[in-house]
Steps between C-alpha positions, in 0.01 A plus 500: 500500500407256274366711253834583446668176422166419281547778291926453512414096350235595296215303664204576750389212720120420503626295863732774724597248743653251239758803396515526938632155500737542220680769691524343850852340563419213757768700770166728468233213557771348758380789733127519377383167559150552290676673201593228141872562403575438113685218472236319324429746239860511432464146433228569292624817316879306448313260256229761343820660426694205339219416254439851416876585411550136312196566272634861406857328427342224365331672228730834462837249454349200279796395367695486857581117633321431799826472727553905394153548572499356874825731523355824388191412719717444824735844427133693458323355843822480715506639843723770401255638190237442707643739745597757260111480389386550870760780544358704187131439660639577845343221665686507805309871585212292520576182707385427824776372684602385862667740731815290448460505151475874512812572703737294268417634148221249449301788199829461344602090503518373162323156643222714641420707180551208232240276692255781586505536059374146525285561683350781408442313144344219693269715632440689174383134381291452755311787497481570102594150320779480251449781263535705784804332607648530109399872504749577844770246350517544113607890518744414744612205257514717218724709653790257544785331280422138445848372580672207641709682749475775783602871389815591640420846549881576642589391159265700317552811680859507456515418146245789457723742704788378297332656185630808563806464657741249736259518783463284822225498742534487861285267727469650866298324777329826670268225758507198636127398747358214649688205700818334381272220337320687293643854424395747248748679315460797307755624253547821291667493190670771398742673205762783552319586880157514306203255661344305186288264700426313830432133553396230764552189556582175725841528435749726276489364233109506457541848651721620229314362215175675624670844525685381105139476396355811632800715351504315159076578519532885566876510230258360264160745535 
């Protein structure tokens, strides 16, 4: 198993158990008394993070004021990129979880996935230092728009769809898990009857930009 996620981020642990701990929600230690949950190396990884992505603004945007800086820096480590980053490595396959955890969605919460990134990158730093934490970070980095603000991906999609035409896409929410407090919702956007992506989220909105995102990713391929 976690050959898998080594190869999927691009990094082999010397130290198995430290990637072990990364992955273990604390529902998960909760019911395994002996076992280390990872809510110090998300700690850990949140700040490995922060100085990693302010020295690649830093130096790729030297002419940006600092105040723009600090607001491309928060836009690029927020909770929801973070979760978009732990959806592409499918992080929540991997987690071990509490039973309770498991029966409400818990390998799909956005909380669950954006703190196991952390702390994953935590461990990364523990085990191989911080060129092996820059060489899981930067190509992720590299791969994003330094920008102030969120992408609005129900924007995008629909002034790419209108491109060729007057059209409107539907939003449809095709599930709804986990207790009233803290559902899961997963929508399917779609275009004349034609599915063009799914999404999930906390709530619909959330739900609908995540299924805006994966149809503007495969429209644009």
């Amino acid at each position: 198993m976690y050959t898998d996620i080594e190869h999927i981020i691009g990094y082999c642990f010397k130290d198995k158990a430290v990637l072990k701990e990364a992955l273990t929600h604390k529902s998960y230690a909760g019911e395994h008394r002996s076992v280390k949950h990872n809510e110090r190396l998300e700690f850990l990884g949140d700040s490995i993070l922060g100085a990693i992505v302010a020295d690649y603004i830093y130096n790729k945007c030297p002419h940006v004021e600092e105040g723009v800086l600090s607001k491309i820096k928060s836009n690029l480590v927020s909770r929801r990129n973070l979760y978009l980053w732990g959806k592409q490595l499918d992080l929540g396959r991997y987690m071990s979880l509490g039973r309770g955890e498991l029966a409400t969605g818990g390998r799909e919460r956005d909380s669950i996935i954006s703190n196991a990134v952390e702390a994953v990158l935590g461990a990364v730093y523990i085990d191989g230092g911080y060129p092996a934490a820059e060489s899981v970070i930067l190509p992720w980095v590299k791969t994003q728009e330094l920008t102030q603000d969120e992408k609005d991906f129900k924007s995008l999609l629909q002034e790419y769809l209108q491109k060729s035409g007057p059209h409107t896409p539907e939003y449809e929410v095709i599930q709804t898990v986990g207790p009233e407090h803290n559902k899961v919702f997963t929508v399917r956007v779609s275009l004349d009857g034609k599915a063009l992506g799914v999404g999930k989220g906390h709530n619909k909105k959330l739900a609908e930009q995540a299924a805006a995102q994966d149809a503007f990713s495969h429209l644009k391929k």
